[in-house]
N, C-alpha and C positions, 0 to 999 in steps of 0.2 A: 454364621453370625446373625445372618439377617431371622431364624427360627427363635436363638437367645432373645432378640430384641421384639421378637411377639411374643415371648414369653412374660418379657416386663412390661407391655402394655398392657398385655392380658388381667396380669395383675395386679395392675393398676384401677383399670374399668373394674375388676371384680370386686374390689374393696372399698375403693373411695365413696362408694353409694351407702356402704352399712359399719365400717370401723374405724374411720377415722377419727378423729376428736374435732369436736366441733369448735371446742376454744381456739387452739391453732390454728386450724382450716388443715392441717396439714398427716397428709399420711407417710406413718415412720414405719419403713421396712427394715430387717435384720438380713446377713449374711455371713458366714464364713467361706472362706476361701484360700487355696496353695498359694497367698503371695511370696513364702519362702518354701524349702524344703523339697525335694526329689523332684517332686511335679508342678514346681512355679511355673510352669510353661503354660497350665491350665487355666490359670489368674487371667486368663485376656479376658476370659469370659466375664469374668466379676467385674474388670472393666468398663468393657463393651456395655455391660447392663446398670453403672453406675453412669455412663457421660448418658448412655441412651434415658434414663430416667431425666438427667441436669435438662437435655434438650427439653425433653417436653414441658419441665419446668418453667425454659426460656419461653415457650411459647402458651405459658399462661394457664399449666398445667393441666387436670380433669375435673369437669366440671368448678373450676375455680378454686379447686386444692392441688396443694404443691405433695410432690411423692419423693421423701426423702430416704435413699436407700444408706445404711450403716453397712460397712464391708469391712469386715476385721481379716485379719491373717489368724490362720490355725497351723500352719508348717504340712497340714496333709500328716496333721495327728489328730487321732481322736480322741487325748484327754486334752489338748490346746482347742480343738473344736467343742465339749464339753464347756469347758471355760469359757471360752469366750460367747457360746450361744447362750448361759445362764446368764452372761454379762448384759447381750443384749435386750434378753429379757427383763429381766430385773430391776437392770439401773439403768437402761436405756429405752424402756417402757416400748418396744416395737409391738405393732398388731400382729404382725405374724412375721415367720421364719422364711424368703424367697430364694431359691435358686441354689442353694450352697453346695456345695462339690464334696464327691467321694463318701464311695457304698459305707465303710466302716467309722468315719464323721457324721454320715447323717444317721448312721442305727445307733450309735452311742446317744445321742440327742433326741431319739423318736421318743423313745416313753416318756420321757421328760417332757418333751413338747404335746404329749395328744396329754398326758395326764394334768397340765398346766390348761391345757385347751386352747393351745396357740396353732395357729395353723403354720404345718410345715409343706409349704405352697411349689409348687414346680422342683421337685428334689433333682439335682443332677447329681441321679445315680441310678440306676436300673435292676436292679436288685426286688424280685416279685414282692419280698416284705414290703414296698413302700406302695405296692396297688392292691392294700389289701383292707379296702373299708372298714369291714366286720371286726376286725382288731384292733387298727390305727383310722379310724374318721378324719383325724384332721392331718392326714398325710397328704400329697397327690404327687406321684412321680410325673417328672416333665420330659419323662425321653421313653423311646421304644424299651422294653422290659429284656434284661440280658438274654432273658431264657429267651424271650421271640426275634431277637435277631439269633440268637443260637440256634436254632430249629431252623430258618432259614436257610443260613451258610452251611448247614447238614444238609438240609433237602438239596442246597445247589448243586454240593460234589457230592453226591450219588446220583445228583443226575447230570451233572454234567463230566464229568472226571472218574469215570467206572474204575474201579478197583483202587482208587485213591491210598497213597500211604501219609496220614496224616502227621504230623510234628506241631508241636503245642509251646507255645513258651506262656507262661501263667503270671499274674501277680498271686505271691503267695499272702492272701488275703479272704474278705467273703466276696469281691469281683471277681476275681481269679481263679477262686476253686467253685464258683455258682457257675461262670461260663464255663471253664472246661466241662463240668458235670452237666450242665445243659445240651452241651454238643455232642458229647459221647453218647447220651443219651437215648437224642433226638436218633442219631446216626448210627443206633442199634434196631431202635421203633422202625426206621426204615427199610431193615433187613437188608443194606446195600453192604457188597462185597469190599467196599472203603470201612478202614478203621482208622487209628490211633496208633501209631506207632511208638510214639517218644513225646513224652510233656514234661518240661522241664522248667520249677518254679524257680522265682528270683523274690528278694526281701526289696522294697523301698527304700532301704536303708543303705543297700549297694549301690558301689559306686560303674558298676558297670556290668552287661549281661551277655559279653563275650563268650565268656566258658560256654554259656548255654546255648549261645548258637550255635557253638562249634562242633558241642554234641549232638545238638540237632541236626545239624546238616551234614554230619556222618550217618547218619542215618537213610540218608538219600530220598526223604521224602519228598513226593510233587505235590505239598499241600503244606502249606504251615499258616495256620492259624496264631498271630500272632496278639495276644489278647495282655497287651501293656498300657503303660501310659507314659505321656510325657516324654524325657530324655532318653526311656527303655525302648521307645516305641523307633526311634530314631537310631538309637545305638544299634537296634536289631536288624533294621534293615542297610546301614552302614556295611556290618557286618557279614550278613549273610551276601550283600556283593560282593566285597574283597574275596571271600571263600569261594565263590562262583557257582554259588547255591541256586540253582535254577528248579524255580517252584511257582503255583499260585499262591497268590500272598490273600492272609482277609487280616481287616483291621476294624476291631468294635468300634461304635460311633463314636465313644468318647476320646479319641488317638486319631482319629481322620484329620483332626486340624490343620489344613493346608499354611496358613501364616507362621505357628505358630511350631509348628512340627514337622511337616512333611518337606515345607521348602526347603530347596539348596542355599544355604549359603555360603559364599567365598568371602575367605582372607581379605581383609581390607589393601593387603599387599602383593595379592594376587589378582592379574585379570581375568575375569570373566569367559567361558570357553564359546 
């Protein structure tokens, strides 16, 4: 949380010097965000980075302008993300597009936004299309790029976990099939005796990714690569306990969320162990 929230000062300092409107004193940022839909779990963030902008407000904002973020819901669609980021644009006159979540949200809206000439500022998504100047200028990804944490978690099990049997669980999306393809990849370039044994896609639209553990972990891999989001990322690791899938686990940055995902939570009618 504490990265998201230098992301919004970031943002802040970068702009209020050259795009704000001087009538208002005030700079208007846009977002979309999972406030419903599969991956509401994701939504802390847009929060986190709406009270984190209010604070600095309270305290007399940047350089004597106030930073006011708009955070719409998109459902974690990309034509509800389409709509509503023309909204922001258009009819809610924002300087630029900050922080908004999910690979195939922010690419539905890129051309739109560099060919408008709005800047789409810290994208939470990692998807190489969005660090890619010479095409899109006014993009800037605000997270390590899928491929470069992919290439990593390959270099680790081949070098740490020799002859690795890997297991994939994917969103079946352009997150989901850029990392798996990033890691297979990477994990061939390295010439390590670890492969890929089993990767098994899931739709966002499902209400649950059991099946696919369970195929996965008949498999008997000591490596699963679990590259979800939100309630799948939770469901999987539920899941492959009950089964007694004993493995190293990797989870993309975007699913590491400890508050929001990773903690246990108990039954309000149950005690505490």
């Amino acid at each position: 949380m504490r990265r998201i929230a230098l992301f919004a000062v970031g943002t802040a300092l970068l702009l209020t010097g050259t795009l704000a409107r001087a009538a208002d004193n005030e700079l208007v940022l846009g977002q979309t965000m999972p406030y419903s839909g599969p991956a509401s779990a994701l939504s802390a963030i847009g929060k986190v980075q709406t009270r984190y902008f209010q604070m600095i407000n309270d305290k007399g904002g940047i350089n004597g302008r106030k930073v006011k973020l708009i955070s719409l819901d998109d459902g974690y669609s990309p034509p509800k993300a389409v709509e509503q980021t023309r909204r922001l644009v258009e009819s809610d006159e924002v300087v630029a597009i900050f922080g908004s979540m999910g690979t195939a949200q922010n690419a539905a809206v890129q051309k739109y936004l560099n060919t408008k000439k709005v800047p789409q500022l810290f994208v939470f998504a990692a998807s190489d299309r969005f660090a890619d100047p010479k095409t899109n200028p006014y993009t800037i990804s605000g997270m390590t790029l899928f491929s470069t944490e992919a290439k990593l978690y390959a270099k680790l099990v081949a070098d740490r976990i020799p002859g690795a049997k890997v297991a994939v669980l994917y969103q079946n999306d352009d997150y989901g099939k850029e990392y798996l393809h990033s890691f297979k990849t990477s994990l061939a370039r390295l010439d390590a005796k670890a492969e890929v044994v089993a990767a098994a896609p899931y739709e966002v639209t499902s209400p649950t990714v059991e099946s696919q553990i369970i195929s996965l972990a008949n498999t008997h891999a000591n490596v699963f690569l679990n590259a979800s989001t939100g309630k799948f990322t939770s469901q999987a690791i539920r899941k492959a306990g009950e089964l007694g899938w004993k493995m190293q686990q990797f989870l993309p940055i975007g699913s590491n969320f400890v508050a929001t995902i990773l903690k246990v939570r108990f039954p309000q009618h149950l005690p505490k162990p």
